[in-house]
C-alpha positions, 0 to 999 in steps of 0.5 A: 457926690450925692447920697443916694439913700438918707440916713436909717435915722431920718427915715420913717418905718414907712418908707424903709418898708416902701423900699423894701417892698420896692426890692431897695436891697439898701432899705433892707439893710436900713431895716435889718439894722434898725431892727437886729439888735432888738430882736437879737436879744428876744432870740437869746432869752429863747436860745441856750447859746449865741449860735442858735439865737443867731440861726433864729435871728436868720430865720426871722429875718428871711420870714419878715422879709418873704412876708413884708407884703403881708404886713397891713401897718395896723400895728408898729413894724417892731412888734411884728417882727417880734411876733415873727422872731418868736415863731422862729424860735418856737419852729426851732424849738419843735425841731430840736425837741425830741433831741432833749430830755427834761430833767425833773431836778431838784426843784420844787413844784411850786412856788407857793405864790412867792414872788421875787425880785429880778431888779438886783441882777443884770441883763446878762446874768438873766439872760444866761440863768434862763439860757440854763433851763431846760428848752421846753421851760425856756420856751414856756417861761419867755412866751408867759412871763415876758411876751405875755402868752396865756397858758392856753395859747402857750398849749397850743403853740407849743403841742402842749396842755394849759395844765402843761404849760402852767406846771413846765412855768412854775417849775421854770420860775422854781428853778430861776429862784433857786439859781438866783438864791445860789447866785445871792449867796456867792455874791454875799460870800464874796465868791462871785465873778463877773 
């Protein structure tokens, strides 16, 4: 029996999105799983749970799919994805909003320009660290810190002021480093579990 379809490895980007648009229900598939683990672990570091990171995941996917068209290659297919993922959760983020209050806490201002290191810490113990944050710090420091928004961007995206977004930041960051100073200390009291 002849295969009808090569495998996801062999083809190009192109030709899976040539299927795609050709209504290839098997390019879909070739593109959804070529692409889902990637953007699975962008809509986590945006999600407070697996749940809601997999309604994302859903969303984007039916956007990427309704707009394939619209994609002009002029950047690689991975990158509009994310940029596509990244709305989603920004949309998810505008519905659930008015349903959390943000907690001031305990934390700092600021952080005076000290900088820390994330290199001692595993992926999964990030990702549940930003998970903890309250969703508009989640949004602000993933847009900032990892896609590499500007704050005025970010303030517009997401409603708020420049002056908003570069506080909700610095207290994001405050609130990651003393998560992580906590972490530190049990790990150095022996009291830590992984």
């Amino acid at each position: 029996m002849r295969q009808l379809t090569p495998p996801a490895a062999t083809m190009t980007e192109a030709e899976i999105i040539d299927g795609c648009l050709a209504g290839s229900r098997a390019m879909q598939k070739q593109l959804y799983d070529r692409f889902a683990g990637k953007m699975m672990a962008v809509c986590l570091r945006y999600a407070q749970t697996t749940f809601e990171a997999e309604d994302v995941l859903q969303e984007g996917f039916i956007t990427v799919f309704s707009n394939l068209r619209n994609f002009r290659r002029e950047c690689p297919l991975e990158f509009w994805i994310r940029r596509i993922m990244v709305n989603a959760a920004l949309r998810q983020h505008r519905r659930n909003a008015p349903l959390v209050a943000v907690s001031e806490g305990e934390y700092p201002e600021e952080l005076a320009g000290e900088e820390f290191t994330l290199s001692n810490y595993a992926f999964e113990e990030m990702l549940a660290l930003v998970q903890e944050l309250a969703p508009r710090y989640r949004m602000v420091f993933n847009l900032f810190a990892i896609e590499g928004y500007g704050h005025k961007e970010i303030g517009e995206l997401m409603g708020i002021s420049e002056g908003t977004s570069k506080s909700q930041y610095a207290r994001a960051r405050a609130i990651l480093k003393t998560k992580l100073e906590r972490l530190e200390a049990h790990r150095s009291n022996g009291t830590y579990r992984q």
